[in-house]
VOGU-3710 file (C-alpha; in Angstrom, 3 decimals, decimal comma):
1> xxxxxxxxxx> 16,980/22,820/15,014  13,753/24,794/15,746  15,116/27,966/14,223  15,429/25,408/11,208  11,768/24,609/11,154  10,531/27,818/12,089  12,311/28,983/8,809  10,884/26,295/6,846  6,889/26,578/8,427  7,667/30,593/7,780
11> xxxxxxxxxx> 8,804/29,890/4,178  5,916/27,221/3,365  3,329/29,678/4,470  4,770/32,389/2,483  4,795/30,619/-0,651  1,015/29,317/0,485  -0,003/32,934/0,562  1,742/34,340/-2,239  -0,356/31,645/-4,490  -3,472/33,449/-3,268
21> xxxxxxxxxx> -3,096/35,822/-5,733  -1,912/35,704/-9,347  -0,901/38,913/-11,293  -2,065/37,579/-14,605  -5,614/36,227/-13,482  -8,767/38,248/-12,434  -11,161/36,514/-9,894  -14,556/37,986/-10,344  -18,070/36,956/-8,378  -21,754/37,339/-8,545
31> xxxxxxxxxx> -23,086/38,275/-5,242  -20,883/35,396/-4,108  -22,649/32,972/-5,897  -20,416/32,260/-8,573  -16,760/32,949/-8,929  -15,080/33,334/-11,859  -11,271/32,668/-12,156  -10,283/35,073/-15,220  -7,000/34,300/-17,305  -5,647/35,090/-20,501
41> xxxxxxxxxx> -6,469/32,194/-22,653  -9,070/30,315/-20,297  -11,901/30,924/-17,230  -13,177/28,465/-14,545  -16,044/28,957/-13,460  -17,543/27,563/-9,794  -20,866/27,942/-7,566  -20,108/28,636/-3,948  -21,576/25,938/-2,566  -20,929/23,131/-5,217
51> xxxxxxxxxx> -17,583/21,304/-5,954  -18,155/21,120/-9,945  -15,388/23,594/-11,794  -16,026/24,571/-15,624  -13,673/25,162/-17,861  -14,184/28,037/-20,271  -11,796/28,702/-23,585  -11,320/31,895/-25,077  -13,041/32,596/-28,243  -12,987/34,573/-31,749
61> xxxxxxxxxx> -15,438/37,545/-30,142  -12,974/38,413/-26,890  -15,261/36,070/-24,451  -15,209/32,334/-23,650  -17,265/29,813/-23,671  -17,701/26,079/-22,130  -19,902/23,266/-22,260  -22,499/25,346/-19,601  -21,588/28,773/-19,412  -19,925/31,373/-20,890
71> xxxxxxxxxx> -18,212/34,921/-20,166  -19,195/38,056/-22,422  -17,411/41,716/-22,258  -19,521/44,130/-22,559  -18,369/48,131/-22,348  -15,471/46,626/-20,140  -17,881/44,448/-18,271  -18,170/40,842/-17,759  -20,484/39,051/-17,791  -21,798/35,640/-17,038
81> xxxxxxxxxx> -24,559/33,506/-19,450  -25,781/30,231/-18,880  -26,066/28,486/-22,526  -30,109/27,900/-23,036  -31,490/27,262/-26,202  -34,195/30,046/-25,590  -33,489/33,126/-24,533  -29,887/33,943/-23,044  -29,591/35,339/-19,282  -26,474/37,565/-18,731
91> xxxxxxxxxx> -25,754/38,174/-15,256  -23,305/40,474/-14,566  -19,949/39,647/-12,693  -18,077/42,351/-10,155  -14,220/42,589/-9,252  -13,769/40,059/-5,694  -12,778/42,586/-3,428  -11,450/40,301/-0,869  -9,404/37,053/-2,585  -8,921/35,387/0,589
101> xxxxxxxxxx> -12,427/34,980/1,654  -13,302/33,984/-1,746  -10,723/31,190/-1,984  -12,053/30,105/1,912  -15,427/29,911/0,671  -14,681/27,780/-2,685  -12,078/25,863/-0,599  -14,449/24,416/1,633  -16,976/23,661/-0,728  -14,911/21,314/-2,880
111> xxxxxxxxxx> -13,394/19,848/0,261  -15,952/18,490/1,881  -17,222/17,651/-1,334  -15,278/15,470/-2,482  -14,626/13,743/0,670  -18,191/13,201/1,014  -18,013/11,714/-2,464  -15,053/9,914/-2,052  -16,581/7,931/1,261  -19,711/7,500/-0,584
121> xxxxxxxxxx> -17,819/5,528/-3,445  -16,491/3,601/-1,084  -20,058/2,731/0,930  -21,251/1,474/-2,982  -18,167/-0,362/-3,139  -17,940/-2,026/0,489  -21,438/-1,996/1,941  -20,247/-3,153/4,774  -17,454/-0,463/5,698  -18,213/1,995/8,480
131> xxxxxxxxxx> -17,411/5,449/7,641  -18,111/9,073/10,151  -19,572/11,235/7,694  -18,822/14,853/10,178  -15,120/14,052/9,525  -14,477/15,957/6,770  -16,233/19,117/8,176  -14,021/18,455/11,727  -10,690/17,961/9,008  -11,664/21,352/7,274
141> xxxxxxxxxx> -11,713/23,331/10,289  -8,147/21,987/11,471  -6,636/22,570/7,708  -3,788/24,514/7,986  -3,841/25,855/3,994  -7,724/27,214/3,793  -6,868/30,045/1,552  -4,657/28,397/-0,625  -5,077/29,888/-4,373  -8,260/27,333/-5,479
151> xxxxxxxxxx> -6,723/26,008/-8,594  -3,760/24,664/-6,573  -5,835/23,461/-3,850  -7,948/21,407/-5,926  -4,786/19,715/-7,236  -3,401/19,589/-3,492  -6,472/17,922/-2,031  -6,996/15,250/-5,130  -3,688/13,721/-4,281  -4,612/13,229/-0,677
161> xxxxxxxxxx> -7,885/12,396/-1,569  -6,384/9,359/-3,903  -3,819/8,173/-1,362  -6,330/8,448/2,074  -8,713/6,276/-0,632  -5,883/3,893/-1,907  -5,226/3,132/2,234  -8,830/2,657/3,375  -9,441/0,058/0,371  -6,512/-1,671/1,161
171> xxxxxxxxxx> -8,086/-2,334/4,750  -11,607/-2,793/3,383  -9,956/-5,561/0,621  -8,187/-7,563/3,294  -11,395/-7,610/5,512  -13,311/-8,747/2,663  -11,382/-11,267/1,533  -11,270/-12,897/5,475  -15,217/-12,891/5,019  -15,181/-14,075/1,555
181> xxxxxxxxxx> -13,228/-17,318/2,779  -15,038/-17,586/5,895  -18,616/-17,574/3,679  -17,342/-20,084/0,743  -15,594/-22,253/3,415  -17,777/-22,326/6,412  -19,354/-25,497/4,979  -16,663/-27,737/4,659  -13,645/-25,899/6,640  -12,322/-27,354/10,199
191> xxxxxxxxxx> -13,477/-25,534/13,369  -9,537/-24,726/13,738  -9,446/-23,074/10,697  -12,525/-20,885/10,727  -11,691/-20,011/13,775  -8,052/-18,902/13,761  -9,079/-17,201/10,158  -12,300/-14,949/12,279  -9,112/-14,133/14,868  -7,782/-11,762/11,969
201> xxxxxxxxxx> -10,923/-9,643/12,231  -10,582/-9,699/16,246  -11,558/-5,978/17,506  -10,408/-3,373/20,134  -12,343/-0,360/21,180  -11,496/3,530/20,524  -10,943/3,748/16,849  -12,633/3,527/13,013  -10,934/0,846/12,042  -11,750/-1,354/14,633
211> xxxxxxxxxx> -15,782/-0,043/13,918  -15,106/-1,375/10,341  -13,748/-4,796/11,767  -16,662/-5,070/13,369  -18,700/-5,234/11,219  -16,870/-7,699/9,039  -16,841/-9,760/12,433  -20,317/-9,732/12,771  -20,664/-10,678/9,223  -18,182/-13,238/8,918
221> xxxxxxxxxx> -19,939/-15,212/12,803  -23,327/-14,426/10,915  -22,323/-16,724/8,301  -20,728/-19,695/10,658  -24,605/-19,462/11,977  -26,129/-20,040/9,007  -24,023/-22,764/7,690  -22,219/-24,691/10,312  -24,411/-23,756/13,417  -22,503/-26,365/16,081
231> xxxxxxxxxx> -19,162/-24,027/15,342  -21,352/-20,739/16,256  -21,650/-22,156/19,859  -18,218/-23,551/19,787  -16,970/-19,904/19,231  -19,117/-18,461/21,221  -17,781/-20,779/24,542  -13,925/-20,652/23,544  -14,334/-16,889/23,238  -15,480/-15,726/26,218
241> xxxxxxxxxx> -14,488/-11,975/25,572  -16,125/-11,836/21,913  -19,355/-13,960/22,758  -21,531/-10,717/22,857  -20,796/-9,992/19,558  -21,180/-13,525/18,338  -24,374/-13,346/19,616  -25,297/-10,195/18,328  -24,501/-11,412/15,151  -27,720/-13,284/14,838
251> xxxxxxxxxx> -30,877/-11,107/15,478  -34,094/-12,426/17,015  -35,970/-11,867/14,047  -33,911/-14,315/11,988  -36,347/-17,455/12,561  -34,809/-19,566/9,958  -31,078/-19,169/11,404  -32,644/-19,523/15,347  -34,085/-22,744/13,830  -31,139/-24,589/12,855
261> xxxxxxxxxx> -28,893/-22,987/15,843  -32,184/-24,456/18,146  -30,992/-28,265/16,426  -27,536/-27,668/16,839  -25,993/-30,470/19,354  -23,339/-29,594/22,027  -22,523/-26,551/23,971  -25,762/-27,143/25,964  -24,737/-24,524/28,591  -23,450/-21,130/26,271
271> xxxxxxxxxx> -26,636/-22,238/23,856  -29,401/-21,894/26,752  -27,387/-18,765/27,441  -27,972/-17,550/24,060  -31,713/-18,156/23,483  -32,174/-16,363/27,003  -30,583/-13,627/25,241  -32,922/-13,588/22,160  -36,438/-14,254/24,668  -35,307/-10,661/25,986
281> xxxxxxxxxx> -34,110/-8,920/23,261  -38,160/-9,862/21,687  -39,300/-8,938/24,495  -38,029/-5,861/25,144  -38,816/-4,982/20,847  -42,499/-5,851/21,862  -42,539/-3,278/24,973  -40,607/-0,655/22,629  -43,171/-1,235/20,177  -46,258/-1,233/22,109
291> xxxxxxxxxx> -44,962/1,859/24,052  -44,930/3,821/20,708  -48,328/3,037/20,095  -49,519/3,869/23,063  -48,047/7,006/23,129  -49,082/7,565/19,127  -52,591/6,824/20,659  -52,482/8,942/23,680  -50,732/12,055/21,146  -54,058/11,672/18,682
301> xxxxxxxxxx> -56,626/11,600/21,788  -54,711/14,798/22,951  -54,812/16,629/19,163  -58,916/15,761/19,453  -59,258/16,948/23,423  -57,753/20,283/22,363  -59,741/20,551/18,415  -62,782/19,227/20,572  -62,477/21,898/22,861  -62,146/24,807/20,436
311> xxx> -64,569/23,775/18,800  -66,957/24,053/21,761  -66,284/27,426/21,953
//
């Protein structure tokens, strides 16, 4: 069995390195700025550091040309022009020595790229999802396929891109609609109900999933505040093990909300608890606060001691 899989992790890597290089393409560079994937019949052209790719088609006069750039042969040079109305810049384009590196470098441009962009779609999307933006540059460096011919990565890494995307909406459109019910029913729903519906966003620690439940949580108690305030205590008492984040929920700032949890009736006990809470958190804002004015204060008298003193000599 593990001679099997050695032969198959042997094989997969060999046909992952023989796609480094193609016989029938040329891969040129500017200083290692720009690459330029050369074929018969059409040229892509890519900046180091940015994910776009242009596609260039050959033309009547032996070059090619896109909608941005195109490639010119000159005295069996290349040459690469950005298309300006004024004046034309050629810049000329040398043989990549070393196809590997070149396909590492574009590689890990257009993957982080795009999932950067992808998680960034999915913020607009679902403002409240929680996403760790340093996880695609920790993915990259355990990616098993860096060097991968950059055509076929692309394609390889759209497809996961598209399925890990597919997945985390799934999760992000079942917490949303738990909220969404929670927020048009809070009004008129039973305790029971709201309740055993908030249990589906329950959290455990240690992983991002349970960091986007969270925040749904806090969301979906936020609202129960705001509309049905004698339920918020309620929760808070028969769930002894989420009550700091039911109180979190609602911020000391939020005077309106404070004011109709402060008229609430019942749960005497778990609501003195929780306007204890508040008193402190203000109070500790105010000494946070007033400590960074101080020290603003004492930072400017310094800056004038020391431009007073220079100026005395």
């Amino acid at each position: 069995m593990k001679q099997t899989f050695t032969l198959l992790a042997c094989l997969l890597m060999s046909n992952i390195l023989s796609a480094q290089i193609d016989a029938n393409e040329l891969l040129l560079h500017l200083r290692n700025r720009y690459y330029v994937i050369l074929r018969s019949d059409t040229a892509f052209v890519q900046k180091t550091k940015q994910p776009y790719l242009y596609t260039l088609t050959r033309n009547t006069n032996n070059g090619f040309v896109g909608a941005k750039y195109k490639l010119i042969q000159e005295n069996n040079a290349w040459f690469l022009a950005r298309k300006r109305k004024k004046k034309e810049h050629k810049m000329r384009l040398d043989t990549a020595k070393n196809v590997i590196e070149a396909y590492h470098k574009l590689n890990e441009a257009y993957y982080v790229a795009q999932h950067l962009k992808m998680r960034s779609d999915i913020d607009k999307a679902y403002p409240l999802n929680y996403q760790y933006y340093h996880e695609p540059y920790q993915a990259w460096k355990d990616l098993s396929y860096k060097t991968m011919h950059h055509l076929k990565f692309r394609s390889l890494i759209d497809n996961d891109i598209n399925q890990t995307k597919h997945k985390i909406v799934q999760r992000l459109e079942t917490y949303e609609g738990i909220k969404e019910f929670i927020t048009k029913n809070a009004k008129t729903a039973s305790y029971e109900t709201l309740r055993d519906t908030l249990s589906k966003l329950s959290i455990a620690e240690g992983n991002q999933q349970d960091n986007e439940k969270w925040r749904y949580y806090l969301k979906a108690v936020h609202e129960i505040a705001e509309q049905k305030p004698e339920f918020f205590f309620k929760l808070a008492e028969d769930l002894p093990d989420n009550q700091d984040d039911i109180f979190f929920s609602v911020r000391f700032q939020e005077r309106k909300i404070l004011a109709k949890l402060k008229s609430a009736t019942g749960q005497e006990s778990i609501k003195k608890k929780f306007f204890k809470e508040k008193r402190s958190e203000k109070i500790a804002n105010i000494k946070e606060v007033s400590l960074g004015i101080i020290s603003s204060i004492l930072e400017g008298i310094g800056r004038g001691a020391v431009m007073g003193a220079f100026r005395c000599r």
